[in-house]
N, C-alpha and C positions, 0 to 999 in steps of 0.2 A: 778455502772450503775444507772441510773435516771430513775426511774419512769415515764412515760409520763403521764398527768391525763388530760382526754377531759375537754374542758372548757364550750364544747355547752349545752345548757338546754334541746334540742331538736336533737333528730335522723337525719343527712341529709338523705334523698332517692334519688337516683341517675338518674332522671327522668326529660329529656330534652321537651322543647317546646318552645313556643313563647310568649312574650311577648311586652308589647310599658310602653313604663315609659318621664312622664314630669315633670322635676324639677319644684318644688313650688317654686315662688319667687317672689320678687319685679317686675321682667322685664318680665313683658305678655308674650313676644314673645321668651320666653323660646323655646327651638323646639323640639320634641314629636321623642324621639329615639325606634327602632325597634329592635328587635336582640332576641339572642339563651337565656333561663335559662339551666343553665348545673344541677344546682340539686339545692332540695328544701325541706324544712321542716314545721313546725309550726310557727317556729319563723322568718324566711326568707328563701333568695331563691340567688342564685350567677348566675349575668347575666352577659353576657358580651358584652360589649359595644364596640363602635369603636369612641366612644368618653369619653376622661377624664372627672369625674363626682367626684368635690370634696368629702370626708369625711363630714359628716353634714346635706348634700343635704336632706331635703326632697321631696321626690316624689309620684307623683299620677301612680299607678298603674295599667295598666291591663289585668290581666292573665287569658289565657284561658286554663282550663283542658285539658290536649291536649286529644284527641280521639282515642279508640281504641275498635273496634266492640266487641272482645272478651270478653274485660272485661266488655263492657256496658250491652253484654248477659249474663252474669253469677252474676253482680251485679245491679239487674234493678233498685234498688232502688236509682242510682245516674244517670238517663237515665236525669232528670234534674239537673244534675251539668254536666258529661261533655260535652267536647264542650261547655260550659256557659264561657262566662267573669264574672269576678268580679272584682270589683272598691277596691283599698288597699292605703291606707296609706303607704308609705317607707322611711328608713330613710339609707343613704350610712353611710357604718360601716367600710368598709376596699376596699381600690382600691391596684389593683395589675396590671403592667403593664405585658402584656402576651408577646408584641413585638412593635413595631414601630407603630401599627396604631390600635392596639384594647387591653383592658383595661378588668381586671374581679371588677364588682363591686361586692362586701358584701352588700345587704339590707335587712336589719331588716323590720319587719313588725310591725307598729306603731299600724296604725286600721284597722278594717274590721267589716262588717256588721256581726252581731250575728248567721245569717242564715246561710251566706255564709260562717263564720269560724266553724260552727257546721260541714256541708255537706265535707268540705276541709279538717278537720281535720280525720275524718271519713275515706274519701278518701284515704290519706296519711295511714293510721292504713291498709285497706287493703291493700292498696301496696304493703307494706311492708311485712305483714304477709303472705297473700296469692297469691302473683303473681308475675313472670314472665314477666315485663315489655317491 
């Protein structure tokens, strides 16, 4: 029997919400997709798209901490991260087709403002540690 050995750098958390992503590219009129993140880490986040989005693709990202009053009362000190956007850098790492007309994309996360990945990182550590999502 084989050993499996995780290859991720980074923990996923299993932690749904909303996102909009717009491929960077030569062609302006790239067009600004909407859709579910099914789960997410330090490193990236697996969204799923209802359109194919090659391997390569960089994208501008913007994710909102989704909201949840309980945990905004028990941890005030992130009362300004959720519900906040932040602007991310992404880059598609793995597309997996789910079925006929929607796609999970793998995106790594390239950049993020220093502030915003201090607060998100943070975020993510309680999540995981202490809550019940």
């Amino acid at each position: 029997m084989t050993d499996y050995k995780e290859k991720r750098r980074y923990k996923r958390i299993d932690l749904s919400g909303y996102i909009r992503i717009k491929p960077i590219n030569i062609n302006e009129n790239a067009s600004e997709l909407k859709g579910k993140f099914k789960n997410i880490s330090e490193g990236g986040i697996l969204f799923e798209s209802i359109s194919f989005i090659e391997k390569g693709t960089l994208l501008k990202i913007e994710l909102t901490i989704p909201e949840n009053k309980a945990f905004a009362a028990r941890y005030k000190e992130f009362a300004n991260v959720v519900g906040k956007k932040s602007l991310i850098l992404g880059k598609v790492v793995r597309t997996t087709k789910i079925n006929n007309d929607k796609w999970n994309l793998g995106i790594q996360f390239v950049n993020m403002y220093e502030g915003d990945f201090a607060n998100f990182k943070r975020f993510l550590e309680l999540i995981d540690k202490n809550y019940n999502w």
